[in-house]
C-alpha positions in Angstrom: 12.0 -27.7 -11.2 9.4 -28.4 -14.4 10.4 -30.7 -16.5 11.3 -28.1 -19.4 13.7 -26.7 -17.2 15.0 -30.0 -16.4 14.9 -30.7 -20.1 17.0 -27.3 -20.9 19.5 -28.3 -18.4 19.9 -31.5 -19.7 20.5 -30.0 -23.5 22.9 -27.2 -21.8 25.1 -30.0 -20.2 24.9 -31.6 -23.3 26.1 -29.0 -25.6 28.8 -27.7 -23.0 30.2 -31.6 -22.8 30.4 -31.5 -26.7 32.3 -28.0 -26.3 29.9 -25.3 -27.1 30.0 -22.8 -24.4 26.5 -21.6 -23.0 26.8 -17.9 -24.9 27.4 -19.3 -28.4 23.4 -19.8 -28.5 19.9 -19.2 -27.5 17.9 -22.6 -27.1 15.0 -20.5 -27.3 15.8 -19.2 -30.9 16.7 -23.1 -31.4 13.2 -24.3 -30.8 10.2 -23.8 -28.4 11.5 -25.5 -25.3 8.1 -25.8 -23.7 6.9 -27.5 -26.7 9.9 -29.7 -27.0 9.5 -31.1 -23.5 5.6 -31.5 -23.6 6.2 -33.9 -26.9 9.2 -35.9 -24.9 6.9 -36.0 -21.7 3.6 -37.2 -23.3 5.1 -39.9 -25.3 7.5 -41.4 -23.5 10.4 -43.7 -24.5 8.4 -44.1 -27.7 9.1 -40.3 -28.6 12.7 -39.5 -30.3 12.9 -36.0 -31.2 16.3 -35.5 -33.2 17.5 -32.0 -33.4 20.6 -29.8 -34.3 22.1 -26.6 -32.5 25.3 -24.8 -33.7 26.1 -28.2 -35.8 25.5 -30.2 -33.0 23.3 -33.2 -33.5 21.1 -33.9 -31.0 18.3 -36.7 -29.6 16.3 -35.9 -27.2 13.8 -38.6 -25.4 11.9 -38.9 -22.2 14.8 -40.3 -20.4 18.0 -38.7 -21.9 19.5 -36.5 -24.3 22.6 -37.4 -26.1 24.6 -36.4 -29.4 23.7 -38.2 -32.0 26.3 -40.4 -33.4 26.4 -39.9 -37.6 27.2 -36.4 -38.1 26.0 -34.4 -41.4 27.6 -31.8 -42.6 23.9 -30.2 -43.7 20.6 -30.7 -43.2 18.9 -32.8 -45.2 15.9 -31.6 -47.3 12.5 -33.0 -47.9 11.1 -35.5 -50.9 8.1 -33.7 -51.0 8.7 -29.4 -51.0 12.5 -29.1 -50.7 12.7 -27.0 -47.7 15.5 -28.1 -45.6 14.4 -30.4 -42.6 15.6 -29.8 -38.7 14.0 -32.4 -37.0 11.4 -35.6 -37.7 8.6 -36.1 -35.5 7.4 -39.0 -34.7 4.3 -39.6 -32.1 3.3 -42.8 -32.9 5.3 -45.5 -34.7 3.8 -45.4 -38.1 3.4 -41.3 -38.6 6.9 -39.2 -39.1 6.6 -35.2 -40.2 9.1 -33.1 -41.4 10.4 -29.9 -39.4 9.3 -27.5 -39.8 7.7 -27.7 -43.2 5.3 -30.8 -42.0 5.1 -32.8 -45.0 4.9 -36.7 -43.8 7.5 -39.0 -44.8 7.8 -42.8 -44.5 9.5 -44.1 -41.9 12.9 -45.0 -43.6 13.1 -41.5 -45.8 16.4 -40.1 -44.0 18.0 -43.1 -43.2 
């Protein structure tokens, strides 16, 4: 098994636990799961990737993936364009991008 395979299992289980059935979604359609698992894998612990399927918040790290704990009830949107933002991406401790519009934000913009 790769480990974007083990990585979709993972997010299934997860999303099935939090009581979305597997044929409410395609993960695919979500985001690149090949992508997402390469990002986890080559950072690390140190890589956090926070997503959202169906209104489920997700994070998704080298080791785990678990629902994230404060709920919003929509995304937020960026300082800089406006576009609504799906995920933060962080690959080293002082750079953070918006997804998927890429603008950089500072590391406390969301929070």
């Amino acid at each position: 098994m790769t480990g974007t395979d083990r990585l979709v299992l993972e997010i299934v289980r997860t999303l099935e636990s939090h009581g979305l059935p597997r044929d409410a979604y395609q993960l695919g359609k979500e985001f690149d799961p090949e992508a997402l698992a390469r990002l986890v894998e080559s950072g690390g612990d140190a890589v956090e990737v926070r997503l959202e399927i169906h209104g489920i918040p997700l994070v998704v790290t080298e080791s785990a993936v678990r629902i994230r704990e404060e709920e919003s009830s929509s995304p937020p949107t960026c300082p800089h364009c406006r576009a609504p933002i799906t995920a933060i991406v962080q690959l080293v401790p002082t750079h953070h991008n918006a997804y998927p519009c890429g603008c950089r934000l500072a590391r406390d913009t969301l929070e």
